[in-house]
C-alpha positions in Angstrom: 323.4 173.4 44.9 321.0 175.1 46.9 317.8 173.1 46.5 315.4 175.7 48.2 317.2 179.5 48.1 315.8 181.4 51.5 316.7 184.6 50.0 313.9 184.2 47.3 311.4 183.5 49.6 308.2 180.9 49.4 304.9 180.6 49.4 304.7 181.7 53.0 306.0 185.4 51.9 302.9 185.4 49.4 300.6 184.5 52.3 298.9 188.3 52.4 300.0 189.3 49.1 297.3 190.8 46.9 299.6 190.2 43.9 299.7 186.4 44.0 296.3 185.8 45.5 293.0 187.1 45.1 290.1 188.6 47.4 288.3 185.7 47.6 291.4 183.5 48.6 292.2 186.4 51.8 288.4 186.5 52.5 288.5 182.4 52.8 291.9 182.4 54.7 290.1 185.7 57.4 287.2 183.2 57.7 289.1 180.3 58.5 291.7 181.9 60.8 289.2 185.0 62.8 289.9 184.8 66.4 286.2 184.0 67.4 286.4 185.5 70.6 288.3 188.4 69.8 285.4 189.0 67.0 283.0 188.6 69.4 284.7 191.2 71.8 285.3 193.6 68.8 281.9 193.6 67.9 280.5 194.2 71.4 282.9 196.7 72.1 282.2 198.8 68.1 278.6 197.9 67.3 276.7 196.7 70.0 277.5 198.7 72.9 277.8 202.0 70.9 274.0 200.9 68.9 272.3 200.5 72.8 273.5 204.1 73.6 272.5 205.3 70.3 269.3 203.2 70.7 268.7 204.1 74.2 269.5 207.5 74.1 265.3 208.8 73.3 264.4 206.8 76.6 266.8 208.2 78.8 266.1 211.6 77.3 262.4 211.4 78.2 263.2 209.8 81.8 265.4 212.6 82.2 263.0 215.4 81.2 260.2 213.9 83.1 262.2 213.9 86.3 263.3 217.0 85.5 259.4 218.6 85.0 258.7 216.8 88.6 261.7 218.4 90.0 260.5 221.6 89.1 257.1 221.4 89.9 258.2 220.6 93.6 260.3 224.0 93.8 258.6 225.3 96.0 258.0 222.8 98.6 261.1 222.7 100.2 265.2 223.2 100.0 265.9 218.9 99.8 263.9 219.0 96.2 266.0 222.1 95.0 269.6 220.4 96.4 268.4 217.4 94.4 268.0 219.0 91.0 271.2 221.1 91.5 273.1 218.0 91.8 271.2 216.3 89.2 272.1 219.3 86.9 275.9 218.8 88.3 276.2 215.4 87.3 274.5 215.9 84.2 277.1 218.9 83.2 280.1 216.7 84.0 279.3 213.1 83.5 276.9 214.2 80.4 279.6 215.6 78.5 281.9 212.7 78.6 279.1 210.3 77.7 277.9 212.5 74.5 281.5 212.7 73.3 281.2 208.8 73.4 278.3 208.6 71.7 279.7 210.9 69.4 282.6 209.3 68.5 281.3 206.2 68.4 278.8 207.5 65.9 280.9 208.8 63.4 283.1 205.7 63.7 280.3 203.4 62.7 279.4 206.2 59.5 283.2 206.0 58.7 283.4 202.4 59.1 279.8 200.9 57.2 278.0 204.6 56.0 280.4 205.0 53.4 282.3 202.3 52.3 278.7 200.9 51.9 277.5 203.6 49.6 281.3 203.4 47.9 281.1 199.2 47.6 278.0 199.7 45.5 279.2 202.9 43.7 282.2 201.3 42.5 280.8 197.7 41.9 278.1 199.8 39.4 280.8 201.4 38.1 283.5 198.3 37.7 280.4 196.6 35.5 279.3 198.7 33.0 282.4 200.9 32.2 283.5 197.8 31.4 280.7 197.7 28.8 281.4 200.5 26.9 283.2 200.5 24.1 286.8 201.3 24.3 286.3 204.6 21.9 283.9 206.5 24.1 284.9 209.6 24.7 285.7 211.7 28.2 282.6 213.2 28.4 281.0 210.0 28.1 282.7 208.6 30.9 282.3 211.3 33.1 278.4 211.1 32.8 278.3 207.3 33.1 280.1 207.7 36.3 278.1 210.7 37.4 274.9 208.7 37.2 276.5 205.5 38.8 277.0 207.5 41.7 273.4 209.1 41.8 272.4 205.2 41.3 274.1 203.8 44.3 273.0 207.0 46.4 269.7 205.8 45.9 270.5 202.1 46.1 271.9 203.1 49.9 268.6 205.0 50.1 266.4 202.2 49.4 268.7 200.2 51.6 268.6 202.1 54.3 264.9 202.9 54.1 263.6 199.3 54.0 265.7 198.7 57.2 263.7 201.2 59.6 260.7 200.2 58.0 260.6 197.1 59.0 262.4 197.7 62.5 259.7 201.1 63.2 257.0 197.9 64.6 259.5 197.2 67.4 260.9 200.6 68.4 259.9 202.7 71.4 260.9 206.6 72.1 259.6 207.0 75.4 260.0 205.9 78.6 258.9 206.4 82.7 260.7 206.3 85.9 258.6 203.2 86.5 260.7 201.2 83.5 263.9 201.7 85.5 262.5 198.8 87.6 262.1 196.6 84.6 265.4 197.4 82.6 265.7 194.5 80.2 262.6 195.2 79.1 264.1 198.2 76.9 266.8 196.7 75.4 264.7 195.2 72.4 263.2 198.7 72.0 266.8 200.5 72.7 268.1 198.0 69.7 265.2 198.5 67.5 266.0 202.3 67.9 269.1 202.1 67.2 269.1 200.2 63.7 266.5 202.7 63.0 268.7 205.6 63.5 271.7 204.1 62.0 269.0 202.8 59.1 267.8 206.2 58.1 271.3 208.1 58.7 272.9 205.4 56.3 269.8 205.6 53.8 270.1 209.5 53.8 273.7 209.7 54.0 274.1 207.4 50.7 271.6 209.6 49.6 273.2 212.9 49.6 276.9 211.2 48.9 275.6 210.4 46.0 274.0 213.4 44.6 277.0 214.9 45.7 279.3 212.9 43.9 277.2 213.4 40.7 277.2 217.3 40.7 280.5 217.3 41.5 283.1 217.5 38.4 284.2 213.7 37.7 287.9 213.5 38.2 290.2 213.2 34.7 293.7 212.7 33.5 295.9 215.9 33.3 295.1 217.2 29.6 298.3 218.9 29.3 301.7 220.9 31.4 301.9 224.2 32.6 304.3 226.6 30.4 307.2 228.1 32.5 306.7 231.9 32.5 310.2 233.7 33.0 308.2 235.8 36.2 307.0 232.4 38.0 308.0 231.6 41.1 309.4 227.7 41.0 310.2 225.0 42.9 311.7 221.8 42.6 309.4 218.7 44.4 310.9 214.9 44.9 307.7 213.4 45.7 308.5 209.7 47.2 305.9 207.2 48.4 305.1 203.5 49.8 308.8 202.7 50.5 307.6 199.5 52.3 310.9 199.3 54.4 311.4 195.8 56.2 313.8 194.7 59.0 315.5 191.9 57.2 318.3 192.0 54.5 315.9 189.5 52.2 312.8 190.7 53.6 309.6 190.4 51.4 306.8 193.5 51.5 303.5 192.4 52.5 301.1 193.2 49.9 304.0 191.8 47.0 305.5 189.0 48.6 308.0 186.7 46.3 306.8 189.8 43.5 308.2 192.5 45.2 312.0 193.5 45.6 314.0 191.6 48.6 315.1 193.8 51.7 315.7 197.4 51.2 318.5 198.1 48.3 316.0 199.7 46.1 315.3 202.3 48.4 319.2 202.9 49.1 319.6 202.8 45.4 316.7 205.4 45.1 318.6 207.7 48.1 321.6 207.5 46.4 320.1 209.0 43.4 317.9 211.9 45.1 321.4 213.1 47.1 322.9 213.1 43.7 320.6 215.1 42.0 320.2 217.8 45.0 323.9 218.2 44.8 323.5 218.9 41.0 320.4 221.0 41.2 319.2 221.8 44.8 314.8 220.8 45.6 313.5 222.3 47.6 311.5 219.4 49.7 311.6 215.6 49.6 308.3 214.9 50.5 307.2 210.9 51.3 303.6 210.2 51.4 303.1 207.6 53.5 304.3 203.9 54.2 307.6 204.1 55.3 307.6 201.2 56.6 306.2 197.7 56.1 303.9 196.9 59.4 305.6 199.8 61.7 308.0 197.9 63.7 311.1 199.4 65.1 313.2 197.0 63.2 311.5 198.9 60.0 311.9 201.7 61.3 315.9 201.2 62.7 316.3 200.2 58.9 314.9 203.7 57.4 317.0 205.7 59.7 319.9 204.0 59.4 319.5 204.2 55.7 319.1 208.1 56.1 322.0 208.8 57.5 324.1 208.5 54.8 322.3 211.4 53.5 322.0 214.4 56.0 321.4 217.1 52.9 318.5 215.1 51.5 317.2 214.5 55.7 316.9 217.8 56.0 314.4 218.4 53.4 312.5 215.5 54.1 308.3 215.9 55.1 306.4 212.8 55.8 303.4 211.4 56.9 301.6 208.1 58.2 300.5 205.5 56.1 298.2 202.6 57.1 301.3 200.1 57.0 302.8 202.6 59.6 299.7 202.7 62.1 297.1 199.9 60.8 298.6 196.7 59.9 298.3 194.3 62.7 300.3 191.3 61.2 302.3 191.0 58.4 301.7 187.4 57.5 297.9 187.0 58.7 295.7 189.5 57.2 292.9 187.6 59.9 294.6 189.0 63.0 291.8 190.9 64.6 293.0 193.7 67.1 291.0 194.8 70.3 290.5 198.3 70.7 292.0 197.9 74.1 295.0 196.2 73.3 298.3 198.5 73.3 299.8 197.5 69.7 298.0 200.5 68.1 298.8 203.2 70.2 302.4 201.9 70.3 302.6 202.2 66.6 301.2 205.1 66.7 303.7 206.6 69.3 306.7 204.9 67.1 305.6 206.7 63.8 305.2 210.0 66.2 308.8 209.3 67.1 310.3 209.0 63.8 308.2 212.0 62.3 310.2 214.0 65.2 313.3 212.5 64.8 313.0 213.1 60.6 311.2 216.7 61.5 310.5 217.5 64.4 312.0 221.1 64.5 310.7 221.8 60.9 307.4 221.1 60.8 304.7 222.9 62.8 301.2 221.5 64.8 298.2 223.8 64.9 296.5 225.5 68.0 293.2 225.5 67.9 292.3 227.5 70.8 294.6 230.8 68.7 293.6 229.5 65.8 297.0 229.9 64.2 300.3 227.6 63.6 301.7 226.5 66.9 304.8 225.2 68.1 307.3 222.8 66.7 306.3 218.8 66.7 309.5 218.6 68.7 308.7 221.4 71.6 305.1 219.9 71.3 305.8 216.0 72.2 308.3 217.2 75.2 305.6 217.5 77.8 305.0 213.7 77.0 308.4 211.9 76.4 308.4 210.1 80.0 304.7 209.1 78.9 305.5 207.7 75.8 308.9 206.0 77.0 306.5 204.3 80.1 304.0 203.0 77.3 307.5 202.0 75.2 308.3 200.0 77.6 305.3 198.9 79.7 302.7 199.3 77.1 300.7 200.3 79.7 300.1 204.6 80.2 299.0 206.6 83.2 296.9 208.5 81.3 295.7 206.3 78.0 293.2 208.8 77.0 296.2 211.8 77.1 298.3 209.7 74.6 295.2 209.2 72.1 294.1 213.5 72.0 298.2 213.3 71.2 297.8 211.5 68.4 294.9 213.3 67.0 296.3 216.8 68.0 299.5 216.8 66.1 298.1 216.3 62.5 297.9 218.0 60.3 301.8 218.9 60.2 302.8 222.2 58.6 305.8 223.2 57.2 305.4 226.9 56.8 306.4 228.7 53.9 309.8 230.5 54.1 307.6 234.1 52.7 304.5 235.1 53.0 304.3 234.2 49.3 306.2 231.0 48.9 305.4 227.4 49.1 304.4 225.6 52.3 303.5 221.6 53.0 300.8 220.8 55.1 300.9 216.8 55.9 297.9 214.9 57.5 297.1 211.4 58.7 294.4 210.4 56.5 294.4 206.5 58.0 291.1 205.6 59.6 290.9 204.0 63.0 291.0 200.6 62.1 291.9 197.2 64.3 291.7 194.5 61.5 294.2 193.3 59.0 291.8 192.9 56.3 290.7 196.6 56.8 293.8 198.5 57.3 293.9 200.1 54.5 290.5 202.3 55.0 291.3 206.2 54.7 289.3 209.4 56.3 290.5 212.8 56.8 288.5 214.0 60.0 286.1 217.3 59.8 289.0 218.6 62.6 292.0 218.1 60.3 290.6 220.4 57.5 289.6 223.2 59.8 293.2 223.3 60.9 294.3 223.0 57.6 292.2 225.8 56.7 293.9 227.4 59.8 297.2 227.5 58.3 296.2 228.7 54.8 294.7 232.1 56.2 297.5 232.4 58.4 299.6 232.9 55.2 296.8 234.1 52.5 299.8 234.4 49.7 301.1 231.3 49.9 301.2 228.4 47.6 300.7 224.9 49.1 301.1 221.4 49.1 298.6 219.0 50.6 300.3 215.6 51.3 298.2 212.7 52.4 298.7 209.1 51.8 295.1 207.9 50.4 294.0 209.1 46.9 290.8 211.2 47.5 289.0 210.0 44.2 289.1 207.0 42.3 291.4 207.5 39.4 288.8 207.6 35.9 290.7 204.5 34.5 289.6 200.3 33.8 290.8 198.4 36.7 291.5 195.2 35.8 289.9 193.9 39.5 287.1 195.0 41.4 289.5 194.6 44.7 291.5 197.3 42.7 288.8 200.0 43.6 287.2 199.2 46.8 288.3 200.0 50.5 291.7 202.0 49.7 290.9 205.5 48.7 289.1 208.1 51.5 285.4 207.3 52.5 284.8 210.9 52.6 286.4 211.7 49.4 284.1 213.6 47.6 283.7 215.9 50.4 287.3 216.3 51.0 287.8 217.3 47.1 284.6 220.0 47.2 286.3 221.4 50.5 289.9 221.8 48.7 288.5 223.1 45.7 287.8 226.8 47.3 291.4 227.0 47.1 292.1 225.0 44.3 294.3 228.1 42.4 296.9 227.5 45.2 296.8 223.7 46.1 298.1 220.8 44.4 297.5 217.5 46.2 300.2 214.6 46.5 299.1 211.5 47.7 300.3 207.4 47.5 298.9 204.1 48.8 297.9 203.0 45.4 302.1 202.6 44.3 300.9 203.6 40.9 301.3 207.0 39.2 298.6 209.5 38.0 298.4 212.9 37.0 294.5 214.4 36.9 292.3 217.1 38.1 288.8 217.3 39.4 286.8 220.5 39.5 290.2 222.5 38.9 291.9 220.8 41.9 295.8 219.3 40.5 295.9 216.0 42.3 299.5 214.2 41.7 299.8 210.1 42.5 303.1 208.6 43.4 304.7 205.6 42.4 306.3 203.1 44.7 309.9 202.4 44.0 309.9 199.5 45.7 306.8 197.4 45.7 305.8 197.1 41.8 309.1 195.8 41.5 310.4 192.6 40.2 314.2 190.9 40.0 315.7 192.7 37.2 313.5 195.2 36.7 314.0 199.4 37.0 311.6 201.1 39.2 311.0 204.9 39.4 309.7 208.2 40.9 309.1 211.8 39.7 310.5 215.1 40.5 307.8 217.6 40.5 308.7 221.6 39.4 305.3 224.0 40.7 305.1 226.9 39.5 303.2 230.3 40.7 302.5 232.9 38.3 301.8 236.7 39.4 298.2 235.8 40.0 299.1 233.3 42.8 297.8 230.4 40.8 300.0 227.2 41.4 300.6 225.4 38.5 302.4 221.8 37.5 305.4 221.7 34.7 305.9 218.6 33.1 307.3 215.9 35.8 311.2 215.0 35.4 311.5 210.8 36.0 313.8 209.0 37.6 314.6 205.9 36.8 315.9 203.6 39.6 318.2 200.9 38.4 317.8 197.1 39.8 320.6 197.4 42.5 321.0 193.4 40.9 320.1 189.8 41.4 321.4 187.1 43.8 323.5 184.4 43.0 322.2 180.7 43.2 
């Protein structure tokens, strides 16, 4: 008799799972178990030292214009004063640049990061309490405008917010300075800080503002009324759409977020495998397309599983097209959602560089990166991470790069990855990394598709104006229009810069269909005309004994170009069965 059975795990596998314990209990476990000093150096190097150059930036502007107006006004008096400013001018060309791009980023990592997950907090919260007021009978159209003036609500709510903030920081702020206050430079921090919380103040009060009218003009999103008809003149084809396969590196391994509630080690997947090579033997598809979450926390024990799971299948690799997921890149450890990353530690880029990898080795030679300087599709992922493989090996192995700042532009370069269509008219798959830049456990799973990202998406749907597309990402753009039973159900997982994403998409919404994961559940809807398809998780809503399953998507495009959705076929994944005690 077996008085404890390892293989079914303990209260130490349901340490971060959201299943078995709730917000509050991971919120008292990330106070009780913060590295204090590796808080205190993640705050210096994310808010403070970013607010003092945002702060500062009006007084070195004016010290910089006044010497600048002295410079000219001794033109004339000699060559030393116009060697002076042509330096001056030097040094600000090339050391300006690299210090506005900081600034920059650091900007729009601090909107991405508080702006809108503050506006979204409120919007949601609003929303959580009083939908779950109205009656259960209240129709569609009732919902949609409860939720439409929620969002108005907590765009003003951010407004007031933000507003009250610079009001009572405007006493202690300062715009100008002197040469003179160089000698005296501790005397403008106060006023650099005071600057900055009323910049950041106003941007968050306005930019809650306009989210939130935006949200409430915008069409609410809704359930899929009904399937597209199958004309005999469409052009069709056949979709696996996989998601959140949570792969670990142990044969009884438990997934992070399920713990003891989820399925043990990997047969699920290898069951689901089995059944997707069966059915492309029976019926061909045309892509197998994963959405994120591959793997469990992204280490190469995870990701040595996957492959060597894949192999068995080399039909069913070759249609495969994935993308990151925040367990791939994000998580920082799986048992202590507390564990607080530095921004200069190695551990993200090298996961990073090991999802990189794997995307090559799954597809590297069928999946395309955009140039931005031609504006059109560029060369393979494979031909375009061979200029780096020493790089990438030396940080493998060293964790330590020549050239840091080469490997991040990599990174961001590569995405979003294209697979082109095989006609000018046919069906293409353009995947992007829609995980935000995160360094905590507790906020891993915070989702952003960068400004960049859909320009080059837009890229690739000119270069091919006849085409039909998918748009793969792993975080749901909207919140789906349905009860959650939680409040931790709606906040922090779906993109901060939803909204705008949808309204962006929606120009070409007669072509696109958007297939996304992270939430493991499925759902079928539409906002504004744009088809947006959910995918379950065959693994992690799992439980001993229990079938899982996935869907196999048909699209269809009529005459007309429009891309429509047939009814989904599902697959049901039998429990590959139970272990012995």
């Amino acid at each position: 008799m077996t008085i404890i059975d390892p293989r079914l795990g303990d209260i130490e596998d349901d340490r971060s799972g959201t299943k078995k314990r709730s917000m509050l209990s991971l919120a008292g476990n990330l106070l009780a178990e913060v590295s204090l000093p590796k808080l205190i150096a993640a705050c210096i190097l994310l808010i403070v030292l970013p607010g003092l150059m945002l702060g500062a930036a009006p007084l070195i502007a004016s010290i910089w214009i006044v010497s600048v107006s002295a410079k000219l006004s001794a033109l004339l008096s000699g060559i030393w004063p116009i060697l002076l400013l042509s330096g001056f001018a030097v040094v600000g060309w090339f050391g300006g640049r690299p210090l506005f791009r900081v600034a920059e980023s650091s900007f729009w990592s601090l909107n991405a990061l508080v702006v809108q997950p503050g506006y979204a907090l409120l919007r949601e919260t609003f929303r959580h309490v009083v939908e779950s007021l109205l009656s259960a009978g209240a129709s569609d159209a009732t919902v949609a405008s409860v939720r439409a003036a929620l969002a108005a609500g907590a765009g003003l709510a951010m407004g007031a917010i933000g507003l009250s903030a610079a009001w009572l920081a405007w006493p202690a702020t300062r715009w100008t300075a002197g040469l003179t206050d160089l000698g005296t430079p501790h005397q403008l921090v106060l006023p650099a800080v005071a600057n900055a919380v009323v910049i950041i103040a106003v941007y968050l009060g306005l930019a809650g503002l306009i989210w939130g009218v935006a949200d409430a003009v915008t069409p609410q999103p809704g359930d899929l009324r009904s399937f597209h008809r199958s004309r005999a003149d469409g052009r069709r084809w056949r979709i696996a759409h996989l998601s959140d396969l949570h792969v670990v590196g142990e044969q009884y391994g438990f997934r992070i977020e399920s713990g003891r509630a989820g399925v043990r080690g990997n047969e699920r997947l290898r069951s689901v495998l089995a059944r997707l090579d069966a059915i492309h033997a029976a019926q061909p598809l045309d892509a197998v397309i994963v959405t994120g979450d591959l793997t469990d926390a992204g280490r190469s024990t995870e990701w040595a599983e996957l492959f060597d799971a894949l192999t068995q299948y080399p039909a069913l690799s070759g249609l495969i097209v994935a993308l990151p997921g925040n367990h791939d890149v994000n998580v920082i450890d799986r048992a202590n959602p507390a564990r607080l990353e530095l921004p200069t530690g190695p551990k993200k880029r090298l996961r990073q560089l090991r999802t990189l990898s794997a995307l090559e080795a799954i597809q590297g030679s069928r999946v395309l990166a955009v140039d931005r300087k031609t504006g059109r599709l560029g060369v393979s992922l494979s031909d375009a991470l061979k200029p780096h493989i020493d790089e990438i090996r030396t940080f493998a192995d060293s964790g330590r790069p020549r050239r840091p700042l080469a490997l991040a532009k990599l990174w961001l370069s590569l995405f979003p990855m294209v697979r082109p269509p095989v006609s000018d008219d046919g069906l293409g798959i353009i995947a992007l990394n829609s995980n935000a830049e995160t360094h905590f456990s507790f906020t891993n799973a915070l989702g952003l598709v960068s400004a960049e990202q859909v320009s080059a998406l837009e890229i690739a749907v000119r270069q091919y104006p006849h085409a039909s597309w998918i748009v793969a990402l792993h975080h749901h753009p909207v919140e789906y229009p349905k009860p959650a039973k939680a409040l931790s159900e709606r906040i922090g997982t779906a993109l901060v810069n939803g909204s705008w994403f949808v309204r962006k998409l929606q120009r070409m919404a007669d072509h696109v269909v958007v297939m996304h994961g992270h939430r493991h559940v499925d759902w079928i809807g539409e906002c504004g005309g744009l088809l947006i398809v959910s995918a379950p998780s065959p693994v992690m809503e799992s439980v001993e004994g229990s079938d899982t399953y996935f869907y196999i998507h048909t699209l269809e495009a009529d005459r007309d170009r429009r891309l429509r959705l047939l009814e989904p076929e599902r697959i049901e994944v039998r429990d590959p069965g139970s272990v012995d005690c």
